[in-house]
N, C-alpha and C positions, 0 to 999 in steps of 0.2 A: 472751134474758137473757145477761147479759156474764157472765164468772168474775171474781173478786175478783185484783189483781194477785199474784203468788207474796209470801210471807212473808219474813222471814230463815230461812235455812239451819240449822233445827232438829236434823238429821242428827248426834246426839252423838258422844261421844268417850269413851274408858273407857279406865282402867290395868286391864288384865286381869293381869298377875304381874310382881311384882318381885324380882328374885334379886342375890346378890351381884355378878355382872356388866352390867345393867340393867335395864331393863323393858321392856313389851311396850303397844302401846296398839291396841286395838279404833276404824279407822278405816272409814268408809265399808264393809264388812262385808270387810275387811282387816287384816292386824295386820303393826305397826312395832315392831322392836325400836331402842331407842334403848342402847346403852352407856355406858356411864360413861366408858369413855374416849375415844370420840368426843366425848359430852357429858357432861363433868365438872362441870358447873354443879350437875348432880344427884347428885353422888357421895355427899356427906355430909347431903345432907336428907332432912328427915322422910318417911316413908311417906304423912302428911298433906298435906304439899305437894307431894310428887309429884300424889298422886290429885288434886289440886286443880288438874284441867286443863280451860280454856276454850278454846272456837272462834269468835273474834270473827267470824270468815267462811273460808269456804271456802278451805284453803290455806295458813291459818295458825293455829298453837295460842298458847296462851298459859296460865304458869303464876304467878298473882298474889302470891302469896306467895311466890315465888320471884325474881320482877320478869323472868324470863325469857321473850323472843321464837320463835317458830320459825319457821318455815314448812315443810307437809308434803315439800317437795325438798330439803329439806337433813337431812332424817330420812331421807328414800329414799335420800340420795346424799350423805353428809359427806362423801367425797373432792374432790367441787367446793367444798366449802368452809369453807376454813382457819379455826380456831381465831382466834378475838381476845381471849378470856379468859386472863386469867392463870393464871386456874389448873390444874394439870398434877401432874407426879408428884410436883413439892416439895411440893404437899396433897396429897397423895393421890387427882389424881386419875385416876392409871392410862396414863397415858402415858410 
């Protein structure tokens, strides 16, 4: 008897706390803190669309109400990569 081919990548994803200087997300049974000032895209949004985070596939998140991309390497390592957003300290977003 064969196995059925593997599924999608059901392996979820959770905002475990969010504090005034960012949050923290339950990965692969690991936790990423994301910053507001690294990632200012999240500074001034709801607690709702934070939590409102999807994993189309391994390696990368995704927050739809927010219309934001990530990929799990540029959470591990924002220093490889620069900011394209506008927004910054003139919002408030900490840089």
């Amino acid at each position: 008897m064969k196995s059925a081919k593997p599924g999608l990548d059901t392996s979820e994803v959770e905002v475990t706390n969010i504090s005034k200087h960012g949050f923290w997300l339950l990965l692969e049974r690991r936790e990423l803190f994301l910053s507001f000032a690294d990632f200012p895209w999240f500074c001034h949004a709801s607690v709702a669309a934070i939590l409102k985070v999807e994993r189309p596939h391994s390696g990368h998140l995704y927050w739809p109400d927010l219309d934001v991309d990530l990929t799990v390497e540029s959470i591990e390592h924002p220093e490889r990569f620069p900011l394209v957003s506008k927004i910054g300290v003139e919002e408030g977003g900490g840089r």
